[in-house]
N, C-alpha and C positions, 0 to 999 in steps of 0.2 A: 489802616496802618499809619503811623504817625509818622508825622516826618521827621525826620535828624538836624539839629543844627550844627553837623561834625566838620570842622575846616580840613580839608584833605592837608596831613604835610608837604613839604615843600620836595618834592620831587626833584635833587639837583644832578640827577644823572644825566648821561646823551639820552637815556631812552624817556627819561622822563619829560625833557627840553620837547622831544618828537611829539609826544603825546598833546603837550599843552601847544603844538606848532610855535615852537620858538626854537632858532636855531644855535644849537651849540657855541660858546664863548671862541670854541677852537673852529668853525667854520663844516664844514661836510670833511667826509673823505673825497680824494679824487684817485683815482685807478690808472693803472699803466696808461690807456687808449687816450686819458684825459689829460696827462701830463706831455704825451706824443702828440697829441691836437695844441695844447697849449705853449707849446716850447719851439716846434718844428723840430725836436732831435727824432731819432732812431730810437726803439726799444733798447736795442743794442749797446746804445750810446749812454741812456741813460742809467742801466745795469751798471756801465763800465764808470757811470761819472758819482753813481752811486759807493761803491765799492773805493774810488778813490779820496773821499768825501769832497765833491766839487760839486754836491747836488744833493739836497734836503734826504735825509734817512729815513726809507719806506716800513710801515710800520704791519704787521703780519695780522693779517685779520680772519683767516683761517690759515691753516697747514699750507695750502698751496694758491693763497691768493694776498695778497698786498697792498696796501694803499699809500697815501701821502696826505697829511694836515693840509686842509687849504691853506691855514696860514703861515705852515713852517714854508707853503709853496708862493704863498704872496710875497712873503720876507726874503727868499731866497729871490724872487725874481725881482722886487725892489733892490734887492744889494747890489744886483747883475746891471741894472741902469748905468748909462755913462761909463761901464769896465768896458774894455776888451773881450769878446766873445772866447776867445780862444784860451782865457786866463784861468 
């Protein structure tokens, strides 16, 4: 069988970035557990800080599960530096 000399296009999806192991321009997702570990808030808290917009907008990655950009979560916690926690 002969071989091909076919250059594969450029694959510029997430799943494509995964494939060739290079990570996403926008970073992973991070999941409730990982935003609760990261932050020290409450689920509860963070639901409620959600909804208020005082805390980066979870983004629906099935019906009943959610995530967050790491970097809309970098960005938000960079801004949060030097504030008032309670602001």
């Amino acid at each position: 069988m002969p071989a091909t000399n076919v250059t594969p296009t450029r694959d510029r999806t997430m799943a494509g970035s995964k494939r060739r192991g290079v990570p996403s321009a926008r970073g992973r997702f991070l999941r409730l557990n990982d935003m609760v570990a990261s932050t020290g808030l409450s689920e509860s808290t963070i639901r409620r800080r959600v909804r208020e917009g005082k805390f980066p907008k979870s983004v629906a990655l099935t019906p009943h599960c959610v995530g967050w950009w790491e970097t809309d979560f970098e960005a938000w916690a960079s801004a949060r530096l030097g504030s008032h926690p309670d602001e």
